[in-house]
C-alpha positions in Angstrom: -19.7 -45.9 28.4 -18.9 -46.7 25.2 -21.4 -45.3 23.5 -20.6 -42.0 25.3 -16.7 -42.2 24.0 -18.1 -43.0 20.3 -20.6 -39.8 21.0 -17.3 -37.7 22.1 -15.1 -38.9 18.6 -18.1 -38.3 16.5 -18.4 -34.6 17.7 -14.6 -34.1 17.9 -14.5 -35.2 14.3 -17.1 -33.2 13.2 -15.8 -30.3 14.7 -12.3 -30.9 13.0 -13.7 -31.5 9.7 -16.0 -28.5 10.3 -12.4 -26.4 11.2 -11.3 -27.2 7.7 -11.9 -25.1 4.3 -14.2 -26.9 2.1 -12.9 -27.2 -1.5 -13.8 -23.7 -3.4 -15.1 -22.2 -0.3 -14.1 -18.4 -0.4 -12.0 -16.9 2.2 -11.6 -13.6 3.8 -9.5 -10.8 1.5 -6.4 -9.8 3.0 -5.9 -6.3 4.3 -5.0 -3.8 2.3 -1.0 -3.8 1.0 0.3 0.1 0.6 2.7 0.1 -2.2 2.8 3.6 -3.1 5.5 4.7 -0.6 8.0 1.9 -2.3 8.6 -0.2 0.8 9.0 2.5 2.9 6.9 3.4 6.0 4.3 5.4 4.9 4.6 9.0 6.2 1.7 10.7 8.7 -1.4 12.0 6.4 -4.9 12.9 7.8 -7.6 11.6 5.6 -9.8 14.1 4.7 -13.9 13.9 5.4 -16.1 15.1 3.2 -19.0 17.8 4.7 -20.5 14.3 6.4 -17.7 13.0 7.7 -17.0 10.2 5.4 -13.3 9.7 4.1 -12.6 12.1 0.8 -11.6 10.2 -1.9 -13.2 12.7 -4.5 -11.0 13.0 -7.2 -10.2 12.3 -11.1 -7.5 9.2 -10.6 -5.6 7.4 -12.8 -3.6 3.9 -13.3 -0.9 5.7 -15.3 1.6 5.6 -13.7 1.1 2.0 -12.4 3.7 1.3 -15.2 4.7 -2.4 -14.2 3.9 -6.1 -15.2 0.6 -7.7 -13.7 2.9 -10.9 -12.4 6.1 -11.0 -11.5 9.0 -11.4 -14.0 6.9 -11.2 -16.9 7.1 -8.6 -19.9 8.2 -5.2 -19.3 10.4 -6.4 -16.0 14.4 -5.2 -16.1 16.1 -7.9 -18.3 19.1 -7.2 -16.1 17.8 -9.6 -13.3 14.3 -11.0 -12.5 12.9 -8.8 -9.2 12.7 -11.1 -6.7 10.9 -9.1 -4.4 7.7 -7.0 -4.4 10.0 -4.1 -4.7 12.7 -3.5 -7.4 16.8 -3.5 -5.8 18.4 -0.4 -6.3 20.1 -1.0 -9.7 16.8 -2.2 -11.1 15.2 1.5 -9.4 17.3 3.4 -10.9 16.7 1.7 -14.2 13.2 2.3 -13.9 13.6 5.9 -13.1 15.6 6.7 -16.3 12.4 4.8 -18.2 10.2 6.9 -16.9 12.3 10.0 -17.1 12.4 8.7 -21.1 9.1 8.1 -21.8 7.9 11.2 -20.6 10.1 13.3 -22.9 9.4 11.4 -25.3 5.2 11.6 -24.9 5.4 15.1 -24.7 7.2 15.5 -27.9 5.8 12.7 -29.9 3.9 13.0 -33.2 1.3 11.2 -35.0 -2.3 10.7 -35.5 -2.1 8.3 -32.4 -0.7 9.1 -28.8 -1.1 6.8 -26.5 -0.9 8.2 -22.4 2.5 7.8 -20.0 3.8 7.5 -16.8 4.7 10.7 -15.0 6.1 8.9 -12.1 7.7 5.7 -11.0 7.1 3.4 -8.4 9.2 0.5 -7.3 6.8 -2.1 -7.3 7.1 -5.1 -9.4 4.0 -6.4 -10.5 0.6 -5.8 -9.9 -0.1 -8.9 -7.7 0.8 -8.9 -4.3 -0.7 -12.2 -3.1 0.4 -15.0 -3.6 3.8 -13.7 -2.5 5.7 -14.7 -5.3 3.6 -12.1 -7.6 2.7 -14.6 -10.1 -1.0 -14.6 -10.9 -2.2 -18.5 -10.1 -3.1 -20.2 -13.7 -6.8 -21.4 -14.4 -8.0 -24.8 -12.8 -8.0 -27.2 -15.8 -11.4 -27.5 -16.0 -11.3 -23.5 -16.7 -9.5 -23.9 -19.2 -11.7 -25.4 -21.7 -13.8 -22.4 -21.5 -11.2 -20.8 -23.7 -12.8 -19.3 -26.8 -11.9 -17.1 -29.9 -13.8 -14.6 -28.1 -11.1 -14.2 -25.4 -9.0 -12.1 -27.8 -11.5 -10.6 -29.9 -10.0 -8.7 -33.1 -6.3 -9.3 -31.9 -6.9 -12.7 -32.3 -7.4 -14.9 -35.3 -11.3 -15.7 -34.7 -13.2 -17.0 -36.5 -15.9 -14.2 -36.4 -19.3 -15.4 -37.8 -21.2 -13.6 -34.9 -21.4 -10.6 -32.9 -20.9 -13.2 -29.7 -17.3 -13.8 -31.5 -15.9 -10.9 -30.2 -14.7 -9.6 -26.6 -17.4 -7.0 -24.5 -14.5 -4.4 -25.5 -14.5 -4.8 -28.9 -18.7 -4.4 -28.8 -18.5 -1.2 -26.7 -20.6 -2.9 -24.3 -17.9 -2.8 -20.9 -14.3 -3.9 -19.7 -15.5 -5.1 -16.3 -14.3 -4.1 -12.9 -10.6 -4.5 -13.1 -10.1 -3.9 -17.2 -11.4 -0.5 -16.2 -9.0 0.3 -13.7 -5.8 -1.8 -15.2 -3.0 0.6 -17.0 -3.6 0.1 -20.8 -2.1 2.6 -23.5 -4.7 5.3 -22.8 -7.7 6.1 -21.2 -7.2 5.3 -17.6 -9.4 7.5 -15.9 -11.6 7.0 -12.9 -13.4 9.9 -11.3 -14.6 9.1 -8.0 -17.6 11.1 -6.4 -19.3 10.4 -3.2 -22.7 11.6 -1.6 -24.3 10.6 1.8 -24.4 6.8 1.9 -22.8 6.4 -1.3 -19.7 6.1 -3.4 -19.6 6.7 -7.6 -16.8 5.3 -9.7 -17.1 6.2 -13.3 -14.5 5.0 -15.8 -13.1 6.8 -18.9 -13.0 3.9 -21.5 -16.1 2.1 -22.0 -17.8 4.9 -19.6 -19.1 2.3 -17.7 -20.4 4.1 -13.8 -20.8 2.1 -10.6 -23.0 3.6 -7.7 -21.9 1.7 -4.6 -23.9 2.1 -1.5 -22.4 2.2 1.8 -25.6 3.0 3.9 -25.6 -0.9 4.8 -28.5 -2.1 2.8 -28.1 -5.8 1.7 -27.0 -7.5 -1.8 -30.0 -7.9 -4.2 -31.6 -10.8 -5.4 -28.5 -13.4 -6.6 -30.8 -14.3 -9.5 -30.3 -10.8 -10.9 -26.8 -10.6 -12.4 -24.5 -7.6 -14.2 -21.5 -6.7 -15.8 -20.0 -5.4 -13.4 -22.3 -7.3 -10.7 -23.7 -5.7 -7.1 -21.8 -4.0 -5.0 -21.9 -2.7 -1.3 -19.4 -1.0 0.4 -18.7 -0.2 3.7 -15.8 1.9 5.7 -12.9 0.4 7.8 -11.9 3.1 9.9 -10.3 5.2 6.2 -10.1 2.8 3.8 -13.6 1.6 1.5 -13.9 -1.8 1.2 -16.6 -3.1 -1.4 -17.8 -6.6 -1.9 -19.4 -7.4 -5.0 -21.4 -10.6 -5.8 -24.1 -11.0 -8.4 -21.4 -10.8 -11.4 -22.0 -12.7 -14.9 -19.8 -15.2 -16.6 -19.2 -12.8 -19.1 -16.2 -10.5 -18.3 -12.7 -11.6 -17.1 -9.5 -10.6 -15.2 -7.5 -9.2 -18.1 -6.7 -6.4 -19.7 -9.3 -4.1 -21.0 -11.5 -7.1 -19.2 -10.8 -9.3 -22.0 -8.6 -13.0 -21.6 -10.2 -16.3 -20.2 -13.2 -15.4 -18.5 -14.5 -16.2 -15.0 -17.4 -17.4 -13.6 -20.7 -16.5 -12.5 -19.8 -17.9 -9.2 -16.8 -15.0 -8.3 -16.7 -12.6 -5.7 -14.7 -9.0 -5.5 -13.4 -7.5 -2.9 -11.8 -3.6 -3.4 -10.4 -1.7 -0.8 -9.6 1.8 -1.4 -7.7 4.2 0.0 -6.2 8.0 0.6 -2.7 7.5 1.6 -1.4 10.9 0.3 -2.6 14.0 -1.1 -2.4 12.9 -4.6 -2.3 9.1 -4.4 -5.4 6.2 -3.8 -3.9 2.8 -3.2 -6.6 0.3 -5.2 -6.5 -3.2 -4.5 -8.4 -6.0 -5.7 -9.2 -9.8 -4.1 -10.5 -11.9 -6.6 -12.2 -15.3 -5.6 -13.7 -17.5 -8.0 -13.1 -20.8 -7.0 -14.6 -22.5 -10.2 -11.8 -20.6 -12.1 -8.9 -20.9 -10.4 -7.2 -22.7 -7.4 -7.0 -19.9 -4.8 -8.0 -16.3 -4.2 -5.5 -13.7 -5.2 -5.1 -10.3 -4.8 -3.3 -7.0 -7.2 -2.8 -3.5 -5.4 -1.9 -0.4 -7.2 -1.4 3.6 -6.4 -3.5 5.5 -8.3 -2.9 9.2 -9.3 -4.3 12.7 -10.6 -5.1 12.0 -14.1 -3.0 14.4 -16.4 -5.9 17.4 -17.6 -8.2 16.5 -14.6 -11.1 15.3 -16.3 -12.3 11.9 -17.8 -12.1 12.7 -21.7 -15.4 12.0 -23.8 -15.1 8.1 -25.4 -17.2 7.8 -28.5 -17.9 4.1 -28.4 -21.1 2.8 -28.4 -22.7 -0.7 -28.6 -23.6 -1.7 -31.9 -21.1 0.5 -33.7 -20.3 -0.2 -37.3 -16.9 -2.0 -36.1 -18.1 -4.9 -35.8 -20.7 -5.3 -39.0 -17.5 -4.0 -41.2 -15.3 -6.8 -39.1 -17.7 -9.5 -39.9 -17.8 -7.9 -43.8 -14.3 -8.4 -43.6 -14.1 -12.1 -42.8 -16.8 -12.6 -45.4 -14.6 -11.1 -47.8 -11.7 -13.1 -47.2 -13.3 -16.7 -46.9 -14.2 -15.5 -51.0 -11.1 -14.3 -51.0 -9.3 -18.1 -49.2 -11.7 -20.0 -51.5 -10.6 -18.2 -54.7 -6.6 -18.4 -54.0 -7.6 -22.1 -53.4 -9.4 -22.5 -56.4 -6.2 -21.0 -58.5 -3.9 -24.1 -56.2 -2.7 -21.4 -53.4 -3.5 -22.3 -49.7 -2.9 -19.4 -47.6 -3.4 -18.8 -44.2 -6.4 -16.5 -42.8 -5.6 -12.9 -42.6 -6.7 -11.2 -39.1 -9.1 -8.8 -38.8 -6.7 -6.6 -37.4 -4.2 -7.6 -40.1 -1.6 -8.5 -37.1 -1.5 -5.1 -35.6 -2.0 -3.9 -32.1 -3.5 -0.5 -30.7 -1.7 2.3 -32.8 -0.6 0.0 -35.6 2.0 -1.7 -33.5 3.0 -5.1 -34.9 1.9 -8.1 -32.4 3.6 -11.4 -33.9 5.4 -12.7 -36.1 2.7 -13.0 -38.9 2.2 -9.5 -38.3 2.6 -6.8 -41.6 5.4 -4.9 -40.4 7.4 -8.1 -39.2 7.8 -9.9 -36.3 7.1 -9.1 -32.5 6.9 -5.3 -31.2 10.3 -4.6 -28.8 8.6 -5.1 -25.0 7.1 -2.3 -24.0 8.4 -1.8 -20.2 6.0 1.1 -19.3 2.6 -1.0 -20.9 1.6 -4.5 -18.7 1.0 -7.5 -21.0 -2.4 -7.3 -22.3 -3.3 -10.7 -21.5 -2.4 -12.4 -18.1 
């Protein structure tokens, strides 16, 4: 009898610990959180089918107007009050409104040999992450964090550069991974989207990377084969594409134009995507990478009609003199260190980018032009 009763607590143990999530394991992405109708209900809309019957979501889309913070309360949110919400109160709306309203007059008459792209219209949301609730993205695991490198800020950083594996995938021309490519930056934001029988193509404006996504069920390749931007296979729930990839590298990250801390080989993606309106896709991302940080998390978006309908020609190509003239440069100015130190001045390095952002824009207080740029409320923070 005994024996029977220790047989009983033995399985009942087992199948408690087996009923619990084992450290790192990955869990299922949360459904998919419209934002594009601003906390409202969102209003009937047929999804339309393509000539097979698949949902439409053909089309030349755009993160534009997704013109708010990545997290919650961080640059670019009203300095009246921190939103507390995932949508902003109706002081903080109307605020936003009036921004937008700006920024477009100004866009449209602004001069220069740069022109970076602008909202057209404004959405209430508050930052890009929707889970965890409070919209903050979670930090990196400690042991992440000693993966940080000079590499994670590339040019806008202060290096050093002695090698071509010293700067970020961007600056190399080589690919901003999944979500740099679909994250608002100041310009090239396209995504055209194309779909044949049993398969969905995403091509992206900056970088030009193109995915082909299958949805005609076949399974993942080989996990020993890895990529950029990884494998991925979709499938449809009911009208909304949800794509898992796997197979990813540990050489990208979850940052703007896919540069910051990168994650590991070990992550997993899950998109869903959908038509909610005539002229807006809701995008949303679950990221899990357990070796990178402590839980899943997930950013959704509404994506527009890109301005001009077409994905614009990017002239970038790996291997481009960029980065032999950058690594020129530092040459130059460790003859250039070593000769101010020979005459008894000790200076600090100058950047390669000399302390300026995307269009000249000053990016610290070493920068020429002095000190920090004003916050830009209509760009999210390049680094999260």
């Amino acid at each position: 009898m005994k024996r029977i009763v220790a047989a009983l607590g033995l399985i009942a143990v087992v199948a408690v610990v087996a009923s619990l999530p084992v450290s790192g394991q990955s869990t299922a992405a949360p459904p998919l959180v419209v934002t594009a109708f601003n906390g409202q209900p969102a209003p009937p809309y047929a999804t339309p089918r393509t000539p097979w019957g698949d949902p439409d979501l053909q089309g030349v889309w755009s993160s534009d107007d997704a013109s708010f913070p990545v997290s919650r309360g961080a640059r670019g949110a009203p300095a009246n009050a921190a939103p507390q919400g995932l949508y902003l109160t109706d002081e903080q709306w109307a605020a936003r409104q009036k921004q937008i309203q700006d920024g477009v007059r100004n866009g449209e008459n602004a001069i220069g040999s740069f022109r970076g792209d602008f909202p057209r219209r404004a959405f209430r949301q508050t930052s890009y992450i929707v889970d965890p609730p409070d919209g903050v993205m979670p930090q990196p695991l400690p042991d992440a964090q000693k993966r940080r490198a000079p590499r994670d800020q590339g040019t806008f950083g202060a290096g050093p550069f002695d090698w071509t594996t010293d700067f970020t995938n961007y600056d190399r021309c080589i690919t901003r991974g999944i979500w740099g490519s679909v994250a608002r930056v100041v310009y090239g934001n396209g995504n055209r989207i194309v779909q044949a029988p049993g398969m969905v193509v995403i091509s992206y404006e900056m970088i030009h990377d193109t995915r082909v996504i299958y949805t005609d069920g076949r399974p993942h390749i080989n996990s020993r084969i890895r990529g950029y931007l990884g494998d991925s296979r979709g499938r449809w729930d009911g009208d909304t594409l949800v794509v898992e990839t796997t197979n990813l590298t540990d050489q990208t990250s979850i940052g703007a134009n896919g540069n910051g801390l990168r994650h590991s080989d070990k992550i997993k993606m899950t998109e869903r995507i959908k038509r909610v309106a005539p002229e807006i896709l809701q995008y949303q991302l679950t990221v899990d990478d357990p070796v990178t940080y402590p839980r899943p998390f997930t950013m959704s978006i509404p994506l527009t009609p890109l301005d001009g309908g077409g994905l614009l020609p990017y002239e970038c190509h790996e291997g481009n003199e960029a980065i032999r003239n950058s690594l020129g440069a530092e040459r130059a100015e460790d003859r250039a260190l070593a000769a101010d130190l020979a005459k008894g001045i000790k200076r600090a390095r100058r950047p390669v980018q000399d302390g300026l952002d995307v269009g000249g824009r000053p990016t610290g207080p070493g920068a020429r032009g002095g000190g920090p740029p004003p916050p830009d409320p209509n760009v999210p923070p390049r680094e999260q």
